[in-house]
Each structure stands twice: as structure tokens, then as C-alpha cells.
LUMPAZA-405932 format. One record per residue (C-alpha): residue number from 1; residue in one letter; x, y, z. Coordinates in steps of 0.25 Angstrom, whole numbers. Layout:
residues N
<node torse="NUM" guke="A" u="X" v="Y" w="Z"/>
...
END
This chain:
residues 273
<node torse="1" guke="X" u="-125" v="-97" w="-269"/>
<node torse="2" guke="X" u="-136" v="-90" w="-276"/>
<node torse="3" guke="X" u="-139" v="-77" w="-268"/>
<node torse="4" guke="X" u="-154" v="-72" w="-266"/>
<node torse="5" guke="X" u="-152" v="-64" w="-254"/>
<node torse="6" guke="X" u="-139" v="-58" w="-256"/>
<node torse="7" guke="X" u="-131" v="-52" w="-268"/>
<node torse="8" guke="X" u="-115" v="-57" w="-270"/>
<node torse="9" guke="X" u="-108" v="-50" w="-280"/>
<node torse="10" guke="X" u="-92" v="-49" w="-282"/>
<node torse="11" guke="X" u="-86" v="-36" w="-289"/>
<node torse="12" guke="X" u="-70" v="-33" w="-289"/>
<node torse="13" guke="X" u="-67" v="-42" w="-275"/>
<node torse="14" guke="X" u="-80" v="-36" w="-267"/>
<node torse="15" guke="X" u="-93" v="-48" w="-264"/>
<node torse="16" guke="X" u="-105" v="-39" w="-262"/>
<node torse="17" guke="X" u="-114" v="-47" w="-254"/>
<node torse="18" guke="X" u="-127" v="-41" w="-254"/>
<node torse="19" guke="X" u="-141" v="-44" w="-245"/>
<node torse="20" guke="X" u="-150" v="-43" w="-255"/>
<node torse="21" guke="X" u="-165" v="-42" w="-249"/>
<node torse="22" guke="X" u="-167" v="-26" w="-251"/>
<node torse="23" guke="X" u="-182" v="-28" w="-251"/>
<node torse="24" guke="X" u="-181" v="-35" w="-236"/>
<node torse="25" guke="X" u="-169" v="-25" w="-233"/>
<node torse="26" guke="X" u="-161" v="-36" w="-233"/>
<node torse="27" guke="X" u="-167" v="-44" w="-222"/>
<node torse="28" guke="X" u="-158" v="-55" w="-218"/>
<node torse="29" guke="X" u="-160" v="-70" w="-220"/>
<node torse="30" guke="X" u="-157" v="-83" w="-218"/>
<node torse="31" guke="X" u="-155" v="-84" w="-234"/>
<node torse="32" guke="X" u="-146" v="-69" w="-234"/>
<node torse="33" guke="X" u="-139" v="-75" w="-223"/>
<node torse="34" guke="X" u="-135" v="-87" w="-230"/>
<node torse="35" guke="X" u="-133" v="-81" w="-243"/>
<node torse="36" guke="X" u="-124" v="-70" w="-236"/>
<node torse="37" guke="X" u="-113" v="-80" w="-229"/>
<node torse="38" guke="X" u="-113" v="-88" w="-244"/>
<node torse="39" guke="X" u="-110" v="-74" w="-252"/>
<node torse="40" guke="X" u="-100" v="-72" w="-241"/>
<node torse="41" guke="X" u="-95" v="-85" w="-241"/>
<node torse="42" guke="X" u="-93" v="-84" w="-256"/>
<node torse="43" guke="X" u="-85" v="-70" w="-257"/>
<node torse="44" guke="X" u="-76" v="-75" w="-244"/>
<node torse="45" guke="X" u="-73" v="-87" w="-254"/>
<node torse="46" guke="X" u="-70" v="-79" w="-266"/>
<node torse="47" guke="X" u="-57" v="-75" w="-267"/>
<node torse="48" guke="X" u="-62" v="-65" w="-279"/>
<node torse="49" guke="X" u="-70" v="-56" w="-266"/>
<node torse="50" guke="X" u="-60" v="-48" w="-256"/>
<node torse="51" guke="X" u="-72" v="-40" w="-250"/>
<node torse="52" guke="X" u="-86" v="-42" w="-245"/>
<node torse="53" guke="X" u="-96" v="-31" w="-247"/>
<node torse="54" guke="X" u="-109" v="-36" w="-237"/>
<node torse="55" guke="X" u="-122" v="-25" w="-240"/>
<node torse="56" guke="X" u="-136" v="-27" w="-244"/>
<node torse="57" guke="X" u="-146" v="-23" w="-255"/>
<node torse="58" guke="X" u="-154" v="-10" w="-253"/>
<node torse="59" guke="X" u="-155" v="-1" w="-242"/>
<node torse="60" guke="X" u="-153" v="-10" w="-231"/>
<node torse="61" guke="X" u="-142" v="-19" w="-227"/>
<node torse="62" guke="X" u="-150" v="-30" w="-219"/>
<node torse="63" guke="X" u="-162" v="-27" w="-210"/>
<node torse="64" guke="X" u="-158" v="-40" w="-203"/>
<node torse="65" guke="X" u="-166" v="-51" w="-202"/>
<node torse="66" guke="X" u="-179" v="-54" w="-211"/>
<node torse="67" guke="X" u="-189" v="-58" w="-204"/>
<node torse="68" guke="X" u="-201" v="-56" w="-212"/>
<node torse="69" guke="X" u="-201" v="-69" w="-214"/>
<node torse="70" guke="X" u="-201" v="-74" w="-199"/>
<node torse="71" guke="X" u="-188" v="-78" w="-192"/>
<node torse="72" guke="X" u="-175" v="-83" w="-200"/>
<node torse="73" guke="X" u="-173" v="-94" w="-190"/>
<node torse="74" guke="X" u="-183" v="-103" w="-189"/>
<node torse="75" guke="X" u="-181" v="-116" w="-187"/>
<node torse="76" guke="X" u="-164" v="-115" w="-187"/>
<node torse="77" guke="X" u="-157" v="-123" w="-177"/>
<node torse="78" guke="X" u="-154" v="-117" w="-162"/>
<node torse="79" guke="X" u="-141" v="-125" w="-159"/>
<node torse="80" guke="X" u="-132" v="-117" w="-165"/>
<node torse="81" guke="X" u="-130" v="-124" w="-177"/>
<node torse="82" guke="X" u="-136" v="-113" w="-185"/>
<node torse="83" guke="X" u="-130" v="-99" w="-190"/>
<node torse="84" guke="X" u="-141" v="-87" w="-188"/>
<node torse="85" guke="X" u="-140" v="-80" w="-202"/>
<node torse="86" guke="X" u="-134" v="-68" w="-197"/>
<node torse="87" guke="X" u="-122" v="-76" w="-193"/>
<node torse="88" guke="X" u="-122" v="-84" w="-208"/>
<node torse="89" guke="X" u="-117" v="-69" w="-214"/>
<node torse="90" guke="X" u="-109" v="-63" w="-202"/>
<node torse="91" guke="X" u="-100" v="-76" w="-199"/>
<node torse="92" guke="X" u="-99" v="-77" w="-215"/>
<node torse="93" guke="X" u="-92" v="-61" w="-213"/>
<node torse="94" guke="X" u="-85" v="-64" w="-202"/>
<node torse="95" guke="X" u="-77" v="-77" w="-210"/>
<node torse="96" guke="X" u="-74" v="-69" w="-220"/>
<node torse="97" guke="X" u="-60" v="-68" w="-226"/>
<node torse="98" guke="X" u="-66" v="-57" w="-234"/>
<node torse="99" guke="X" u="-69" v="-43" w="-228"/>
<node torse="100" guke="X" u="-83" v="-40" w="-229"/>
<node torse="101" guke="X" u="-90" v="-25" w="-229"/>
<node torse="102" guke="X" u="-103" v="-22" w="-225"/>
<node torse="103" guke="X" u="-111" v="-11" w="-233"/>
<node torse="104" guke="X" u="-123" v="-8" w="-226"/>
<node torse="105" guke="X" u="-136" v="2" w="-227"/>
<node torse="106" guke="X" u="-148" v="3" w="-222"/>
<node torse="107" guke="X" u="-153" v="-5" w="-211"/>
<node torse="108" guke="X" u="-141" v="-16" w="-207"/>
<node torse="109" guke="X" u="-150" v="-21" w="-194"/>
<node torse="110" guke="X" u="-149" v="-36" w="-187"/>
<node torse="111" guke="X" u="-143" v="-46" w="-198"/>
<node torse="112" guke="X" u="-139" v="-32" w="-206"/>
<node torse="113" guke="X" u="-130" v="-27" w="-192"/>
<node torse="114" guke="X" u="-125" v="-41" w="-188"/>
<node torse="115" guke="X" u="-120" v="-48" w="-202"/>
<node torse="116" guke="X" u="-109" v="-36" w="-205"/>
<node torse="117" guke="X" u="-104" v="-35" w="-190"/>
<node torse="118" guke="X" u="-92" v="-45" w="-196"/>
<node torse="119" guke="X" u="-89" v="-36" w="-208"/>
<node torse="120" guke="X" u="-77" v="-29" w="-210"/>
<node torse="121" guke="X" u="-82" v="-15" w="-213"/>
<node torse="122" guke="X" u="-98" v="-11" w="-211"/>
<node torse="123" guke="X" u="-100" v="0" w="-220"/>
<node torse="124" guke="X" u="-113" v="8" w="-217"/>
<node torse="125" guke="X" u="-124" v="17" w="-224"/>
<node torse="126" guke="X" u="-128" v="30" w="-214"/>
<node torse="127" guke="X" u="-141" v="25" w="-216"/>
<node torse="128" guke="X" u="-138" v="10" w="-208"/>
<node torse="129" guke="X" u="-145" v="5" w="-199"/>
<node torse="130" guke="X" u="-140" v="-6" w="-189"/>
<node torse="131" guke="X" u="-147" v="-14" w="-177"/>
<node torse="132" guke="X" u="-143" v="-27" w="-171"/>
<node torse="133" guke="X" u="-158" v="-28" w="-166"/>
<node torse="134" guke="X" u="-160" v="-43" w="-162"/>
<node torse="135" guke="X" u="-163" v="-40" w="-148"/>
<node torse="136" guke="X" u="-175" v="-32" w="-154"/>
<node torse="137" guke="X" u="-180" v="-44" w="-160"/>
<node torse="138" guke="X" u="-178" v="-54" w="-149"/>
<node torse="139" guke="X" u="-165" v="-60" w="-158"/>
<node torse="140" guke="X" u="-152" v="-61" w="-155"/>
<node torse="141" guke="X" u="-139" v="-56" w="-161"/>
<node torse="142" guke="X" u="-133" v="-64" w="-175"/>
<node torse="143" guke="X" u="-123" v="-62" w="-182"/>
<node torse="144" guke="X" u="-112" v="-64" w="-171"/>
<node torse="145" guke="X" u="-115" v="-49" w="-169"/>
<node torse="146" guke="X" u="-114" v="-50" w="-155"/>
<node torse="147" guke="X" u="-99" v="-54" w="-158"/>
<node torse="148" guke="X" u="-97" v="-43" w="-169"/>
<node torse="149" guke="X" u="-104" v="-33" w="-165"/>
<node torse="150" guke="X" u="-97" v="-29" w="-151"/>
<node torse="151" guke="X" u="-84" v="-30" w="-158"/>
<node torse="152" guke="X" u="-87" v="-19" w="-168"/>
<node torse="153" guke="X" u="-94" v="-9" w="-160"/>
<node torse="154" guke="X" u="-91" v="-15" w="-144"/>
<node torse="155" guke="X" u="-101" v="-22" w="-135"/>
<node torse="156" guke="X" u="-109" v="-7" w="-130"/>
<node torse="157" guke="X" u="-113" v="-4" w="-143"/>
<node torse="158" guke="X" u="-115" v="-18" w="-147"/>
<node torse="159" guke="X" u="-124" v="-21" w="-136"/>
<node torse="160" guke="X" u="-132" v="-7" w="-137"/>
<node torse="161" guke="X" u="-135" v="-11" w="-153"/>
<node torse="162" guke="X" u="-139" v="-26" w="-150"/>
<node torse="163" guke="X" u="-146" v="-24" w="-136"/>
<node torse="164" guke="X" u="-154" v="-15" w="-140"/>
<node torse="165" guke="X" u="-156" v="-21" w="-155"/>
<node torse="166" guke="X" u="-156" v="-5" w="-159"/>
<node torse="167" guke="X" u="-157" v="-1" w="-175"/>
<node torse="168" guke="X" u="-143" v="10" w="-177"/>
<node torse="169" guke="X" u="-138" v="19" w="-187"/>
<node torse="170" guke="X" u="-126" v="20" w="-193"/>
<node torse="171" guke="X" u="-119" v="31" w="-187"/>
<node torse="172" guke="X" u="-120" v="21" w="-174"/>
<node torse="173" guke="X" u="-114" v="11" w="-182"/>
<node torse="174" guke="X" u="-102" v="17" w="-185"/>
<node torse="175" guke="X" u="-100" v="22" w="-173"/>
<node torse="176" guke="X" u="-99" v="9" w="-166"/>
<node torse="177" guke="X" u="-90" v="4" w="-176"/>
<node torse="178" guke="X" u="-104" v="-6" w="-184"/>
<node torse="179" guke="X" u="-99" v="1" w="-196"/>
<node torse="180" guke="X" u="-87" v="7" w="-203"/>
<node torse="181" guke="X" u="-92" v="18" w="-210"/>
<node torse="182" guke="X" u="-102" v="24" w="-215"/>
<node torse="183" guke="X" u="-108" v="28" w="-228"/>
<node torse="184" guke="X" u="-121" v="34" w="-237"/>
<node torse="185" guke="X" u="-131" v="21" w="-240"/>
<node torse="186" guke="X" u="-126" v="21" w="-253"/>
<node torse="187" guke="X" u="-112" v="21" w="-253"/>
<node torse="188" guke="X" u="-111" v="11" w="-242"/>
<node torse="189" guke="X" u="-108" v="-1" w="-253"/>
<node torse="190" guke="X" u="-99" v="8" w="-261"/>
<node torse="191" guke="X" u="-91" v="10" w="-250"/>
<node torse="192" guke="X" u="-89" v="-5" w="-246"/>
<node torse="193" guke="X" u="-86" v="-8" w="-261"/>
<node torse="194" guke="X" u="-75" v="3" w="-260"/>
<node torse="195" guke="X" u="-70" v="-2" w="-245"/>
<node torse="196" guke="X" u="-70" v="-18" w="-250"/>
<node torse="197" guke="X" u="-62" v="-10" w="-265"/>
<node torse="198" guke="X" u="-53" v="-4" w="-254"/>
<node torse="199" guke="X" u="-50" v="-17" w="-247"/>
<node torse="200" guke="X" u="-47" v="-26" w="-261"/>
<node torse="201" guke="X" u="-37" v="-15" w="-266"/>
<node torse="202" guke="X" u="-29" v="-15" w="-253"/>
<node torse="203" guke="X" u="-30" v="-27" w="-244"/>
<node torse="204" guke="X" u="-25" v="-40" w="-246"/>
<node torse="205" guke="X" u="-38" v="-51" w="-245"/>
<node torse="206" guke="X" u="-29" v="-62" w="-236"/>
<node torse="207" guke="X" u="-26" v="-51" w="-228"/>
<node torse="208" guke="X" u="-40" v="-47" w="-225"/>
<node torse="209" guke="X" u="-48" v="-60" w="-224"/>
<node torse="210" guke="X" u="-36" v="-64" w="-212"/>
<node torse="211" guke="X" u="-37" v="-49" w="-206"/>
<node torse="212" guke="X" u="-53" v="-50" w="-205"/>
<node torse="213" guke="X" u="-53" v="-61" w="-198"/>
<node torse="214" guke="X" u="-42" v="-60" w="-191"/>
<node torse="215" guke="X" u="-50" v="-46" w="-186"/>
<node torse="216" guke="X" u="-63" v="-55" w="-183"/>
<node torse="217" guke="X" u="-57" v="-67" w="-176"/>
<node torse="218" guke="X" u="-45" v="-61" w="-168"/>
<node torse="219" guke="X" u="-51" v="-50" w="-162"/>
<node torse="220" guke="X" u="-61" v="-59" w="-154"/>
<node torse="221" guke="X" u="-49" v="-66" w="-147"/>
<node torse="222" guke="X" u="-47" v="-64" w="-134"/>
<node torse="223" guke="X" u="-32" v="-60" w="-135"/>
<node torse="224" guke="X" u="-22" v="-56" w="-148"/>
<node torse="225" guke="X" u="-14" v="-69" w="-146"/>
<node torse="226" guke="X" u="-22" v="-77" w="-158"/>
<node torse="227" guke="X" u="-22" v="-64" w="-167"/>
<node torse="228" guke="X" u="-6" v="-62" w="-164"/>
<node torse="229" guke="X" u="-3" v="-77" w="-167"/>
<node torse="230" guke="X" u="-12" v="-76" w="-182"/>
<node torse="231" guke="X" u="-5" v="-62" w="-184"/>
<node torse="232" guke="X" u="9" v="-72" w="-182"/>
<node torse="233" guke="X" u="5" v="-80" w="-194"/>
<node torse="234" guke="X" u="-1" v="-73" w="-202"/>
<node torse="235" guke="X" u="11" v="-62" w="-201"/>
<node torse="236" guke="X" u="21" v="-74" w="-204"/>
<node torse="237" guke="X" u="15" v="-76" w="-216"/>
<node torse="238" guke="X" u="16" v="-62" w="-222"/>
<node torse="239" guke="X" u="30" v="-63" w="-229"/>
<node torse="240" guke="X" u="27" v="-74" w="-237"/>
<node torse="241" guke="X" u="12" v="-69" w="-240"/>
<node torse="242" guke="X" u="11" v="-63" w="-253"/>
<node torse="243" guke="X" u="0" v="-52" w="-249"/>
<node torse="244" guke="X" u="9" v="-48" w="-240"/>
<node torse="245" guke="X" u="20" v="-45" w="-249"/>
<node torse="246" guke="X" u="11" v="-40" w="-262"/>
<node torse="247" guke="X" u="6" v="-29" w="-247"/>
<node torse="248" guke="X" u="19" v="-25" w="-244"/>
<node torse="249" guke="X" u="23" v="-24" w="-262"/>
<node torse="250" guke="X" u="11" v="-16" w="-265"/>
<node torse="251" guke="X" u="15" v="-6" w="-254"/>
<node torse="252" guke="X" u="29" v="-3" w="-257"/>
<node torse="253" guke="X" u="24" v="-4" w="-272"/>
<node torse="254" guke="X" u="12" v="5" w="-268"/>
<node torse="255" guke="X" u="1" v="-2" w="-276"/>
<node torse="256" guke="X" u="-11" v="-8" w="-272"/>
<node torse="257" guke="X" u="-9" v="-22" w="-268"/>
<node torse="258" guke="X" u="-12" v="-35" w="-275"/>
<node torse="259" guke="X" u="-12" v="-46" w="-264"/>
<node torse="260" guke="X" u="-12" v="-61" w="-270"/>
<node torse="261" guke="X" u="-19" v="-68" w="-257"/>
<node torse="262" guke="X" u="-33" v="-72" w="-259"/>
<node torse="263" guke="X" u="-45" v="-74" w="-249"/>
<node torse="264" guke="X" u="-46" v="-86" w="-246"/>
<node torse="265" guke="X" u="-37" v="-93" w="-253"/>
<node torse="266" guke="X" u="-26" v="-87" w="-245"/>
<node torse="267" guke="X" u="-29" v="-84" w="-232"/>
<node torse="268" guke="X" u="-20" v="-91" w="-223"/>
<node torse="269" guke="X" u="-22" v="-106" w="-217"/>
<node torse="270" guke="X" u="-19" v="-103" w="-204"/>
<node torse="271" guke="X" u="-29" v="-94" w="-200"/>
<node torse="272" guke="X" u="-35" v="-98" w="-188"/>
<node torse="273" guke="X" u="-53" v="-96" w="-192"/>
END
């Protein structure tokens, strides 16, 4: 796909997906939204990419949706048969057998807050600013946020922050758990490149594309049982698993591990998403 609204780039394992509107802060539209799930749907193929690196051009992550324009969803189909372009980028994350960090500056408000609630790690500038401000538009929540976003930060703060639709620094957000760690504006990327350089060097890539979603999809169930019955199988099959037995060599060996397993070509077939 041929990008116009978003950079794609891949260096030494790490796809840098990139918003690329800095003049409009990066408002988000129908043609990001679409351009987002492709570049993610390309790096989640490519078995070269162990890490996602999500951020955007300038000083701004996304403002949320442009609407210089008028609204994004005219004439689209009410019966449910149509995804709300929000959704198209954070359901793309959320299948991921690839762990995806957000960088994030500047203003990271509606489309900007919502899209990196199913990130793995949200790193932040001191200087971001975050609003899940639907109801002070007369909108409603996208995104599935109103299924992510009480699981990060629990439902009293999730319904203070949507309720009220109120614009929060990042000191808030990394209070409640939105973020992971802080950082000066311009060392915010940096420090995603070094986290995803840390994750290559010492994780295997099967391992983490089934842990991720195994975090995302069993946590929602209503008892361990399933979780217990998936850890069975997947447990059984760590004595034959060559990851396995290069993790327990490079330990003995004391060196950095080499794992043979690539994503997606081996992830296992019995998983059940």
C-alpha cells in the first residue's frame, strides 16, 4: 500500500508507524485510519519486524478527529456492518502477535487517547495531554475504550475521564496506570527504540505474540479455567520446543539468546483466537 497519511519504516526488527499530518496535529481520518490497520497489518505479517513503535509527526501525537472538514461519517451504514475508524487502528493493535509501543507528545486527545489503550507500553512526553472528550461533543466512545479503558486504570477514573470528557496532563496519567513512564518530549521516541532494542535482544518473538494475547483474551474471562487449560498445552509442548531449549542454553551458557521461532510462521495451531 502506498502511504500518504502515515510513515512505515523498518530498521534492525523495529516498524515505526508514524501519523503524518503535523500541520493538522495529526487529525485523524478516515484515510489515517485506514492506512494505520494496513501498516500494521504489514509489520504483524512480516516476520523481519519483532516490535511496533506507534508515534506521530511533530509535536503532537493526534488531536483526534479532523473535523475541518465536516463529519467523518456521513453516509456510512448504521446496522452495524461498519467499523468507526478509531476501531480500524485499535482492533488492528489488539490482534497483534507483535508487541506494539506507543510514543506519545503533545496533545494525544479523543482518536489520540483511544487508539493506544491496547498497546503494550504507552510511553509519554511530561508535556502530554490526554481527553477522552466525546461527551463534550455530543459523540460517543470509539475505539472499544470503554472496554480498555476501565481495565487499565479501573472504572472510577475511567468514568471521571469519559463522563466528563475533561483534557489531563500526564502526571494524571501515569498515576492511574494510562501510561507507563514518563519522559522529556524529546526523548520520548528514543526511549521506545531502546525499550523495543531491549525486547528483540532478550525475548523470544513465539513467546510474546502468545503472551500478549493471552494477557488481552484471558483476562476477560469470567474464571481461570480456560487460561489454565491453554497454559496445559502450551506447557506440554515446551520439551520438544526448540525456543525453549536454546532459553534454558543461553542461561547456563550465560549469553544472550538466539531463539529459532519466528512470528507468524510458528506460532502454535491450536490457539484458541
Amino acid at each position: 500500500m502506498t502511504y500518504t497519511q502515515v510513515l512505515y519504516t523498518v530498521n534492525s526488527g523495529i516498524a515505526t508507524v508514524s501519523m503524518n499530518r503535523p500541520a493538522a496535529r495529526n487529525g485523524y481520518t478516515m484515510t489515517m485510519a485506514d492506512e494505520l490497520s494496513s501498516a500494521l497489518t504489514e509489520a504483524d505479517q512480516d516476520p523481519d519486524v519483532r516490535v511496533v513503535v506507534l508515534t506521530g509527526e511533530g509535536t503532537d501525537f493526534c488531536v483526534g478527529a479532523d473535523l475541518s472538514g465536516g463529519s467523518t461519517t456521513d453516509g456510512v451504514a448504521t446496522d452495524g456492518s461498519w467499523q468507526e475508524p478509531a476501531g480500524r487502528c485499535s482492533r488492528r493493535i489488539y490482534e497483534s502477535s507483535k508487541p506494539v509501543i506507543a510514543a506519545i507528545r503533545g496533545a494525544a486527545v479523543g482518536a489520540g487517547s483511544t487508539i493506544v489503550l491496547p498497546a503494550d507500553y504507552r510511553l509519554a512526553a511530561t508535556d502530554s495531554r490526554f481527553g477522552f472528550v466525546f461527551t463534550q461533543r455530543g459523540f460517543f466512545p470509539e475505539g472499544g475504550s470503554a472496554w480498555y479503558l476501565p481495565r487499565l486504570v479501573g472504572m472510577g477514573t475511567a468514568s471521571d475521564w469519559m463522563i466528563s470528557g475533561r483534557v489531563f496532563g500526564a502526571e494524571e496519567a501515569l498515576a492511574a496506570g494510562l501510561v507507563h513512564r514518563l519522559f522529556p518530549a524529546d526523548e520520548v521516541y528514543p526511549a521506545a527504540i531502546a525499550l523495543a532494542e531491549e525486547l528483540i535482544a532478550t525475548t523470544a518473538p513465539v513467546s510474546v505474540a502468545v503472551t500478549r494475547q493471552m494477557l488481552l483474551r484471558m483476562s476477560a474471562m469470567d474464571s481461570p479455567h480456560p487460561a489454565h487449560d491453554l497454559d496445559s498445552r502450551l506447557i506440554a509442548g515446551i520439551f520438544t520446543s526448540p525456543d525453549a531449549a536454546e532459553g534454558i542454553m543461553s542461561f547456563l551458557e550465560r549469553r544472550p539468546p538466539r531463539f529459532p521461532g519466528t512470528v507468524p510462521a510458528d506460532l502454535p495451531e491450536f490457539l484458541p483466537w
